[in-house]
DSSP file (Angstrom, degrees, kcal/mol; ACC not computed):
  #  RESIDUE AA STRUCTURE BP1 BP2  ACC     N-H-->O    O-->H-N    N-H-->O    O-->H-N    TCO  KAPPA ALPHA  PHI   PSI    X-CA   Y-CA   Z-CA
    1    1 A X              0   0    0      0, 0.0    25,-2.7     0, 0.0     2,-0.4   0.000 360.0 360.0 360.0 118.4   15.9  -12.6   11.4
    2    2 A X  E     +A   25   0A   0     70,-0.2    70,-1.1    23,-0.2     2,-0.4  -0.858 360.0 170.1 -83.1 122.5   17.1  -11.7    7.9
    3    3 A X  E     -AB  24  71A   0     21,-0.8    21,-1.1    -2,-0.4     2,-0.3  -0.987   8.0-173.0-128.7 141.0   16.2  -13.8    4.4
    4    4 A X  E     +AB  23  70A   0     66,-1.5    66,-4.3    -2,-0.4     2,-0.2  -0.866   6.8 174.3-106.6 144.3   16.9  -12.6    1.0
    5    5 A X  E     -A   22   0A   0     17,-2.0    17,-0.5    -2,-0.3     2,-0.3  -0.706  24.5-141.1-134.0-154.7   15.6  -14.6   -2.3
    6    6 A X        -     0   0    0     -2,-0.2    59,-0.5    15,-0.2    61,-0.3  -0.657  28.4-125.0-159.9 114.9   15.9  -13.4   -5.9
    7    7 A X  B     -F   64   0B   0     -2,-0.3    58,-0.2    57,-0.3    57,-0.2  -0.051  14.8-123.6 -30.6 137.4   12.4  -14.4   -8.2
    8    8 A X  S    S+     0   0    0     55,-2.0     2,-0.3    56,-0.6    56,-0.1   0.502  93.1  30.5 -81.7  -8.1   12.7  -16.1  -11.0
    9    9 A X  S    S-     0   0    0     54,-0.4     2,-0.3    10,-0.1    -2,-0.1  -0.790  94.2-108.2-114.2 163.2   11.0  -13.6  -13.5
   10   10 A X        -     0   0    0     -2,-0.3     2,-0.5    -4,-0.1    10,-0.2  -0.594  40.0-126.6 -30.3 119.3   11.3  -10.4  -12.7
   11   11 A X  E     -G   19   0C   0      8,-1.2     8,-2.6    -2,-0.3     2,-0.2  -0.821  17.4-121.8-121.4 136.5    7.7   -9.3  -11.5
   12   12 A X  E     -G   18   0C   0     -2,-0.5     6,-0.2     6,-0.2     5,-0.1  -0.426  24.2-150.9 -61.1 121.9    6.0   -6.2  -13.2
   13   13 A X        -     0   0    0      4,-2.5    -1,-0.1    -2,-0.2     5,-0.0  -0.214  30.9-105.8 -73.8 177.2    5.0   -3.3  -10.6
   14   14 A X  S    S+     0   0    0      1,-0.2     2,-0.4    -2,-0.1    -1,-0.1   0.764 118.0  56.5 -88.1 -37.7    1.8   -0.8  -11.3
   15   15 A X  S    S-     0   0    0      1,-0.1    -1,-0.2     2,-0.1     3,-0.1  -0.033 124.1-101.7-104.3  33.7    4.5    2.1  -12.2
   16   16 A X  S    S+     0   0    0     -2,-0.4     2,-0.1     1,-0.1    -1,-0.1   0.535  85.9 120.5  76.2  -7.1    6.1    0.3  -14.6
   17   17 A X        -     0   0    0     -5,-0.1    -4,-2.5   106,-0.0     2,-0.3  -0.553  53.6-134.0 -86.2 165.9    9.5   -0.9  -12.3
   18   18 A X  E     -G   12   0C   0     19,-0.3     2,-0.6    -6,-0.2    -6,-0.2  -0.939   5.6-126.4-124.7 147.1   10.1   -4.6  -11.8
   19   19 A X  E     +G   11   0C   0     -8,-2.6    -8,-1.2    -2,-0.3    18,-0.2  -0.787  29.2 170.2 -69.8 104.1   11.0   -6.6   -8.4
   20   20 A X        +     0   0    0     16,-1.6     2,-0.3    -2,-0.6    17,-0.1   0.592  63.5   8.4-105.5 -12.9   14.1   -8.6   -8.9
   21   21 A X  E     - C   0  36A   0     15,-1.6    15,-1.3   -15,-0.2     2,-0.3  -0.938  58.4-156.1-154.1-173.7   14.6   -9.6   -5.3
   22   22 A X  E     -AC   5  35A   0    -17,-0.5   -17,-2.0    -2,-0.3     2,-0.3  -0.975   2.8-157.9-160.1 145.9   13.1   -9.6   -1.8
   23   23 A X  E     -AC   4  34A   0     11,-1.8    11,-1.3    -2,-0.3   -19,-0.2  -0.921  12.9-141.5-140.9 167.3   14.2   -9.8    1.9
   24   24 A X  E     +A    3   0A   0    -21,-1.1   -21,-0.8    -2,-0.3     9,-0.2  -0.319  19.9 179.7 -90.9 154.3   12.4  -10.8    4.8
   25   25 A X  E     -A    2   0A   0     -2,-0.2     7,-4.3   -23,-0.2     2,-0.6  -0.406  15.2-150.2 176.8 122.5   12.8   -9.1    8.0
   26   26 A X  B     +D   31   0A   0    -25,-2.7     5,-0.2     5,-0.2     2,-0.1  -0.611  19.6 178.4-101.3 136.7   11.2   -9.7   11.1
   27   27 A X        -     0   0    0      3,-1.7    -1,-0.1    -2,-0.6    -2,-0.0  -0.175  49.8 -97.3-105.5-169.9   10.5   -7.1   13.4
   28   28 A X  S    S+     0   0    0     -2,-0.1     3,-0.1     1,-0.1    -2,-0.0   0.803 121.4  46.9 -77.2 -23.4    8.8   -6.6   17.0
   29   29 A X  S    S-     0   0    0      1,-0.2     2,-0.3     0, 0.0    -1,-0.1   0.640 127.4 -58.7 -92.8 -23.8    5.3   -5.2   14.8
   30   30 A X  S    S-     0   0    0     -5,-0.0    -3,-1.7    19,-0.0     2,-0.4  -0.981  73.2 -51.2 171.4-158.6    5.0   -7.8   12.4
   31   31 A X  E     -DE  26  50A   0     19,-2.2    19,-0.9    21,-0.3     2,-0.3  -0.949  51.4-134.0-132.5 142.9    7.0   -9.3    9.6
   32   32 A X  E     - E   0  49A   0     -7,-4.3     2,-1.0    -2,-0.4    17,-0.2  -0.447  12.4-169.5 -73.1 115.3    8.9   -7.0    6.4
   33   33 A X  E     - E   0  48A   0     15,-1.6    15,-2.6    -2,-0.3     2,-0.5  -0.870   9.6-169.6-102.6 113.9    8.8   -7.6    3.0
   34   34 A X  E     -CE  23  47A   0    -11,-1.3   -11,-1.8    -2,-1.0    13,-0.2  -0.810   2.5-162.6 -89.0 130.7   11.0   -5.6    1.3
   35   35 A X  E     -C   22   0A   0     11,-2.0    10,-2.4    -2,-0.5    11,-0.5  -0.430   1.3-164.4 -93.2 149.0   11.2   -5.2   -2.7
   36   36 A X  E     -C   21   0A   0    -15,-1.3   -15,-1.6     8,-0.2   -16,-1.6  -0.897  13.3-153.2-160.4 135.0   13.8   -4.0   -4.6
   37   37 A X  S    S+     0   0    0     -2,-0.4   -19,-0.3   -18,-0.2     2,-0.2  -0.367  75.9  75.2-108.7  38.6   13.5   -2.8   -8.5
   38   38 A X  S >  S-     0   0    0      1,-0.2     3,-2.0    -2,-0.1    83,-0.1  -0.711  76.2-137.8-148.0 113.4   17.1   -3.5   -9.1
   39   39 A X  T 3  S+     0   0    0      1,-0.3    -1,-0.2    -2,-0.2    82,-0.0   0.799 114.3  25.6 -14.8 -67.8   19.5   -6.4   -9.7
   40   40 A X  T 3  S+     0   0    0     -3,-0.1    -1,-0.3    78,-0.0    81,-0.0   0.460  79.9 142.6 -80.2  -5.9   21.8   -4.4   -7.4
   41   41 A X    <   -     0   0    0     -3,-2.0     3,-0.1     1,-0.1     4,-0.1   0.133  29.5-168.8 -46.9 140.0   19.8   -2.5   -5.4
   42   42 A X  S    S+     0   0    0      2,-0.1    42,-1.8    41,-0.1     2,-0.2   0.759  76.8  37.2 -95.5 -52.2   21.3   -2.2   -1.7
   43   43 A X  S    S-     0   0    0     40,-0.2    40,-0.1     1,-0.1    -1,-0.1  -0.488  99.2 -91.6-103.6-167.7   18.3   -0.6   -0.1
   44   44 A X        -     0   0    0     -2,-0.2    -8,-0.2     1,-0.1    -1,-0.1  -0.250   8.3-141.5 -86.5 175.9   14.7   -1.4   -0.9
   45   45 A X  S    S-     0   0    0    -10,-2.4     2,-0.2     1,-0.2    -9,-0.2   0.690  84.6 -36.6 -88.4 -55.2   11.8    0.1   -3.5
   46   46 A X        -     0   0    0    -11,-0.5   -11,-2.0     2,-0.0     2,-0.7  -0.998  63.9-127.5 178.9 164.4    9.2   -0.3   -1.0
   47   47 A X  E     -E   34   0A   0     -2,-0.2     2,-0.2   -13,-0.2   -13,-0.2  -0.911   6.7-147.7-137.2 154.7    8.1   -2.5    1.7
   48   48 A X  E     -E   33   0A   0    -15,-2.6   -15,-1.6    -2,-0.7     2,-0.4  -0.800  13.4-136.5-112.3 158.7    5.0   -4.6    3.1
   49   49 A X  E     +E   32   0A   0     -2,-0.2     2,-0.4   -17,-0.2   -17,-0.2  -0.976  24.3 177.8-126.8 130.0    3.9   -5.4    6.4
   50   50 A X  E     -E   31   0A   0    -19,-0.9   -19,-2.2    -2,-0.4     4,-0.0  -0.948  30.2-136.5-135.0 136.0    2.5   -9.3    7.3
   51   51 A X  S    S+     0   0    0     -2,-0.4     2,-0.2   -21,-0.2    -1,-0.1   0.630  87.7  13.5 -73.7  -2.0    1.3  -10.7   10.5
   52   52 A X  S  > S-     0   0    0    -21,-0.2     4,-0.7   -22,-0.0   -21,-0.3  -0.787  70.4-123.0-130.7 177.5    3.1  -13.9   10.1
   53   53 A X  H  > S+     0   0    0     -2,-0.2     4,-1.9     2,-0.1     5,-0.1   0.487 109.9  65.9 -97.4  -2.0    5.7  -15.1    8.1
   54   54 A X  H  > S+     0   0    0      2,-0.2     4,-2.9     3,-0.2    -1,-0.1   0.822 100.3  52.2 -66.7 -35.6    3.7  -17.8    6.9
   55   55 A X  H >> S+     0   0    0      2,-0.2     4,-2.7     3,-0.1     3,-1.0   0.942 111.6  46.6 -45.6 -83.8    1.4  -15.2    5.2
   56   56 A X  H >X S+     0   0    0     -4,-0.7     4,-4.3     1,-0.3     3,-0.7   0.867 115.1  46.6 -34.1 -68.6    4.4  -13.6    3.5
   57   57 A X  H 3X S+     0   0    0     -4,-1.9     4,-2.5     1,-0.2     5,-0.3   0.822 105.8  57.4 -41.7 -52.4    5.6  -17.2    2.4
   58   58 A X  H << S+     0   0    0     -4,-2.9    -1,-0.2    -3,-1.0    -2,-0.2   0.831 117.5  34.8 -35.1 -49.4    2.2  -18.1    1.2
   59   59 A X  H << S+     0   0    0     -4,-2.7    -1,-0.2    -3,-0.7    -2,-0.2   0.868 131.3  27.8 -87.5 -12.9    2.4  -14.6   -1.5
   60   60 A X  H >X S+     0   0    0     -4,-4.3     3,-0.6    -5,-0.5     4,-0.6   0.912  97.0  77.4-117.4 -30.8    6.1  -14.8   -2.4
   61   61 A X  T 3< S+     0   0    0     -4,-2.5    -1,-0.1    -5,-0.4    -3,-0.1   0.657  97.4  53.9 -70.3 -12.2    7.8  -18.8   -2.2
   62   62 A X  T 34 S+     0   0    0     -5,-0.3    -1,-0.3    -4,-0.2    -2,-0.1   0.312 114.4  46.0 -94.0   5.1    6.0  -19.9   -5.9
   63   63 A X  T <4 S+     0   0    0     -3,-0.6   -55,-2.0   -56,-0.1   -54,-0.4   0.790  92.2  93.1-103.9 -25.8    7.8  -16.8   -7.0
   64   64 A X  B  < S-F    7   0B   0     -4,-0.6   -56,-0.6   -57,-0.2   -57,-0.3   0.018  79.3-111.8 -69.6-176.0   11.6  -17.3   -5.3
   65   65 A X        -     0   0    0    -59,-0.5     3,-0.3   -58,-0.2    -1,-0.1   0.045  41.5 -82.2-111.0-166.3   14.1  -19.0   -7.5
   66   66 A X  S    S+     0   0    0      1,-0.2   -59,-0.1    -2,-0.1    -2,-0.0   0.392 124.7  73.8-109.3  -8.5   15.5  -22.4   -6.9
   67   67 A X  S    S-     0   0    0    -61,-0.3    -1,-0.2     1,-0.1    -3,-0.0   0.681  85.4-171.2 -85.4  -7.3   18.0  -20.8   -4.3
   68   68 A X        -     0   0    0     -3,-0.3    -1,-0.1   -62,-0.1    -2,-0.1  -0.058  49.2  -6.1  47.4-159.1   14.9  -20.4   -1.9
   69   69 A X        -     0   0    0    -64,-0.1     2,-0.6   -66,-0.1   -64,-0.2  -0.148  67.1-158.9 -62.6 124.5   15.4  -18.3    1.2
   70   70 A X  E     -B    4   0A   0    -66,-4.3   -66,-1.5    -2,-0.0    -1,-0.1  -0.858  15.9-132.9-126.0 127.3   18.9  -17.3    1.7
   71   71 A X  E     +B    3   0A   0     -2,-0.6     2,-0.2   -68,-0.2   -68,-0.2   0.060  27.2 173.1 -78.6 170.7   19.9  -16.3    5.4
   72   72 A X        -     0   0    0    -70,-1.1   -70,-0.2   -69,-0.0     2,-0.2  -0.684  32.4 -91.1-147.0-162.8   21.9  -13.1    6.5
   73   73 A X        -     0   0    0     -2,-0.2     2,-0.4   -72,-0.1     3,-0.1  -0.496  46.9 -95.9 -86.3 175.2   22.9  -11.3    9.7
   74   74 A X        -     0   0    0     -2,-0.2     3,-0.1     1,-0.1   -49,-0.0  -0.874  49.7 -90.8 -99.0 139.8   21.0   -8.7   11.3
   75   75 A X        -     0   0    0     -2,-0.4     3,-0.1     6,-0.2    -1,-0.1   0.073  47.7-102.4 -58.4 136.3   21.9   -4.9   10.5
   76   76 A X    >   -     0   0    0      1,-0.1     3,-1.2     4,-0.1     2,-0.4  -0.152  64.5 -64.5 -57.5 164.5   24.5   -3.3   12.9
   77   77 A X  T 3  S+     0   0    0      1,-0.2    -1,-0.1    -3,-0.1    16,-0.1  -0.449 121.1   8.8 -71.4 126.6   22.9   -1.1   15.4
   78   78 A X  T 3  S+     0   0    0     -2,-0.4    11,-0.7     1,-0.2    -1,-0.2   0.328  99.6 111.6  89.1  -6.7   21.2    2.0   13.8
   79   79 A X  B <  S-H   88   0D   0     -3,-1.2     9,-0.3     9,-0.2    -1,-0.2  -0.525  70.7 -88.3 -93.1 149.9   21.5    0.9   10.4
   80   80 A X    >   -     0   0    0      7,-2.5     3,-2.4     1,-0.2     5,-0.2  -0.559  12.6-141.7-111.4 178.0   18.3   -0.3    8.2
   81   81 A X  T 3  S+     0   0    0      1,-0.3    -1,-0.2    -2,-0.1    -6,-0.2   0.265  94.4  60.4 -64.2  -7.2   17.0   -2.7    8.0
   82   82 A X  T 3  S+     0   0    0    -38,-0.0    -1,-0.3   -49,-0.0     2,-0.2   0.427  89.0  97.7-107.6 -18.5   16.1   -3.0    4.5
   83   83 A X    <   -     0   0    0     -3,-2.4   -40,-0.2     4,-0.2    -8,-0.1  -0.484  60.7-152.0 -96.9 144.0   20.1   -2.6    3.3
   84   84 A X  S    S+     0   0    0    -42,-1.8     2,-0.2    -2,-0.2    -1,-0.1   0.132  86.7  52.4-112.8  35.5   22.2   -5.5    2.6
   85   85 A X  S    S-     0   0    0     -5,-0.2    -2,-0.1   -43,-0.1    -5,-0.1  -0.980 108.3 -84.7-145.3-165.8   24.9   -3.6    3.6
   86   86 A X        +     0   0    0     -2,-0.2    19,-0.8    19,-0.2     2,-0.3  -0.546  67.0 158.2 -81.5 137.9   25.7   -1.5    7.0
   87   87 A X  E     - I   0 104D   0     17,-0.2    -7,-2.5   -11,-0.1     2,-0.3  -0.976  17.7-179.6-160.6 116.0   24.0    1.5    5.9
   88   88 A X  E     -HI  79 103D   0     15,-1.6    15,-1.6    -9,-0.3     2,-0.9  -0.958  37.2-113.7-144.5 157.3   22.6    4.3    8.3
   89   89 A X  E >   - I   0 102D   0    -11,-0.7     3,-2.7    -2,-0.3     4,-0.3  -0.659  58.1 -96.8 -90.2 132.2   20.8    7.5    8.0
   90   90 A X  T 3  S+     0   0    0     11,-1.3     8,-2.7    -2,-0.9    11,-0.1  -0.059 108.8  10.4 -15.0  98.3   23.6   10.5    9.4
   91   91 A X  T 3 >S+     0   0    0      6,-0.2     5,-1.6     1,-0.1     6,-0.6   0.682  93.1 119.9 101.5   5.9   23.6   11.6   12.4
   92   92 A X  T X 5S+     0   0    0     -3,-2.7     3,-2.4     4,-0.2     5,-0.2   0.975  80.6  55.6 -65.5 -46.2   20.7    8.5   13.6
   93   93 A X  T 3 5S+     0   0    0      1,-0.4    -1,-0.2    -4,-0.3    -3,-0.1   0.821 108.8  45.4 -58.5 -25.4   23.4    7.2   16.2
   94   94 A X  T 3 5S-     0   0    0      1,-0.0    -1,-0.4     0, 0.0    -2,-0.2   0.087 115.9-109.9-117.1  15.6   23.6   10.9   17.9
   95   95 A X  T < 5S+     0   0    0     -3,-2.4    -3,-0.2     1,-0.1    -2,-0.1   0.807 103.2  94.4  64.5  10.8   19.3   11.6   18.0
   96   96 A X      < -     0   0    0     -5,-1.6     2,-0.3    -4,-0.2    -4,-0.2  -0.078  63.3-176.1-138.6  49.0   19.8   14.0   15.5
   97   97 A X        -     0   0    0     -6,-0.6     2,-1.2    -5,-0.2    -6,-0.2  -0.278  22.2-148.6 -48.3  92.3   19.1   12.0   11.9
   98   98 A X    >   -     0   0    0     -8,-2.7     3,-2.0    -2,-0.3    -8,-0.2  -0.581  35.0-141.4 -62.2  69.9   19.8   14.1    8.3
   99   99 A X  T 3  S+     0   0    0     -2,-1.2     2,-0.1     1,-0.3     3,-0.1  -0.249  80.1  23.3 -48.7 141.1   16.8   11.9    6.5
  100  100 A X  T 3  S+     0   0    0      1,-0.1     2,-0.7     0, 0.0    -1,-0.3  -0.176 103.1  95.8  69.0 -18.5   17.7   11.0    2.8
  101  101 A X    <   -     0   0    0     -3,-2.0   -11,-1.3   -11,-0.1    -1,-0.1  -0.783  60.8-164.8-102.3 162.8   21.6   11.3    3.4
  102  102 A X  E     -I   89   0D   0     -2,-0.7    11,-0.5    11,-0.3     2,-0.3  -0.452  11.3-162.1 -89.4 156.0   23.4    7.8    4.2
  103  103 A X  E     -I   88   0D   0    -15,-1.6   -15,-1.6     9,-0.2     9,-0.2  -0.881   9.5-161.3-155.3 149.8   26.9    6.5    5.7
  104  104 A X  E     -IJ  87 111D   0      7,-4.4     7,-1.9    -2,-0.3     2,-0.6  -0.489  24.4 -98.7-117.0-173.2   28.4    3.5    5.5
  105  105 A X  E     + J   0 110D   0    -19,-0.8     2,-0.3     5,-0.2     5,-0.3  -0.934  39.4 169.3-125.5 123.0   31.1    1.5    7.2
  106  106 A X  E >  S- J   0 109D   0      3,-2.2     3,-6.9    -2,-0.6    -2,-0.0  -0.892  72.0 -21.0-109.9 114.0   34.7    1.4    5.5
  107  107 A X  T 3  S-     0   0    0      1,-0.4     3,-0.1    -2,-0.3    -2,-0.1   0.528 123.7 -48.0  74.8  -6.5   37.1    0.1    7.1
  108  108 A X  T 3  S+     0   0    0      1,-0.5    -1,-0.4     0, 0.0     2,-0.3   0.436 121.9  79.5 113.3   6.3   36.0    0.2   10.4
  109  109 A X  E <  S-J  106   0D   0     -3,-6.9    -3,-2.2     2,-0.0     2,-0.6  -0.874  78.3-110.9-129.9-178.6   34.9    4.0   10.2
  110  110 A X  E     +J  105   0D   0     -2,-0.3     2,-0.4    -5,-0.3    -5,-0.2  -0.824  38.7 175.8-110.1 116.4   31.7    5.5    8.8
  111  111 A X  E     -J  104   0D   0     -7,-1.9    -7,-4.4    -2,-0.6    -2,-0.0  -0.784  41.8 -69.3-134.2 155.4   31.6    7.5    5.9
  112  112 A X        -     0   0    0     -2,-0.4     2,-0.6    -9,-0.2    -9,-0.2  -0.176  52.7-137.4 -36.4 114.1   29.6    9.4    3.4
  113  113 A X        +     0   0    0    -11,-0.5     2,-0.6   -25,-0.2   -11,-0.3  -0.799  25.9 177.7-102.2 114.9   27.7    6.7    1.5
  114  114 A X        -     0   0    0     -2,-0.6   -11,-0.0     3,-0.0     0, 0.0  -0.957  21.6-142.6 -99.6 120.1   27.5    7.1   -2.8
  115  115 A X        -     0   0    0     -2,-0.6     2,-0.5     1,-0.0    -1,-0.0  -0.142  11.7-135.4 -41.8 157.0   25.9    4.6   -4.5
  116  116 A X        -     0   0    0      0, 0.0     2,-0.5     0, 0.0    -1,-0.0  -0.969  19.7-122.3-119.2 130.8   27.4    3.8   -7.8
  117  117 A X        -     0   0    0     -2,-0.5     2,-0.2     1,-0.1    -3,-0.0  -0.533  27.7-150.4 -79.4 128.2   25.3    3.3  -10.5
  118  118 A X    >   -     0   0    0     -2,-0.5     3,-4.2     1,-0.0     4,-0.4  -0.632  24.9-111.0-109.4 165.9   25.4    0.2  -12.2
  119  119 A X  G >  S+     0   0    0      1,-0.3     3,-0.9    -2,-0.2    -1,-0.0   0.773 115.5  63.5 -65.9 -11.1   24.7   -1.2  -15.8
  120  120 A X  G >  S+     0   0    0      1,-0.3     3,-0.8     2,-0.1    -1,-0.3   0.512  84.1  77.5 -68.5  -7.5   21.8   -2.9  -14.6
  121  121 A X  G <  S+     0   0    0     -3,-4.2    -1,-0.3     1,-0.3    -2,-0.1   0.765  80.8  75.5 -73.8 -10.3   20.0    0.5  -13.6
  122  122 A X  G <  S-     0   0    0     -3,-0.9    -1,-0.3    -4,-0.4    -2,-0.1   0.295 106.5 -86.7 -95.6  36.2   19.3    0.9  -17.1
  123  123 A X    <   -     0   0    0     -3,-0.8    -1,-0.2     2,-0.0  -106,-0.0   0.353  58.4 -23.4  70.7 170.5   16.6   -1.4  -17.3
  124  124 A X              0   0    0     -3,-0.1    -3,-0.0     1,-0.1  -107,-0.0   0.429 360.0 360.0 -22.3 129.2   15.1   -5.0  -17.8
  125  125 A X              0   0    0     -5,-0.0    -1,-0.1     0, 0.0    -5,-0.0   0.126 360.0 360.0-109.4 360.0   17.3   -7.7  -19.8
């Protein structure tokens, strides 16, 4: 299970980024909140770990926006979980996994994944 919401302020971090959305993602170990310090952001900022989702609802639903919870698929195989699109580290499918570079899926094949930087990276409106 996947949820995505998007807050209704922007909420202030200790290092000075702000949270503009959240996903859900429930796992075998517990259940993920993931944060993400960008309007556009694909993968996450950082992530939490909760033993229920009722916890998690309990710290984040007075926060969501009026669109509440909004449901998703689950990430293709190998891909993480945190991305809201299919997004995998190089070389994971084969046991042999390049950590920090990405590839995504175009077209039906998988290719080098570049972010594009958008205007929202340049902070808070």
């Amino acid at each position: 299970m996947r949820k995505y919401a998007w807050l209704r302020e922007p909420l202030a971090g200790t290092d000075g980024s702000y949270t503009f959305k959240i996903m859900l993602y429930e796992a075998g170990e517990g259940f993920y909140l993931f944060a993400y310090t960008d309007r556009d952001a694909v993968i996450s900022s950082s992530d939490r770990c909760y033993d229920s989702p009722e916890e998690l609802y309990d710290d984040w639903n007075s926060l969501i926006d009026d669109r509440g919870w909004i449901e998703m698929e689950d990430p293709l195989p190998d891909c993480q979980h945190d991305a809201f699109i299919p997004l995998r580290v190089k070389g994971r499918n084969t046991g042999k996994p390049e950590w920090g570079v990405y590839e995504t899926l175009e077209d039906g094949k998988w290719v080098e994944y570049r972010p594009v930087r958008k205007c929202s990276d340049c902070g808070v409106k």
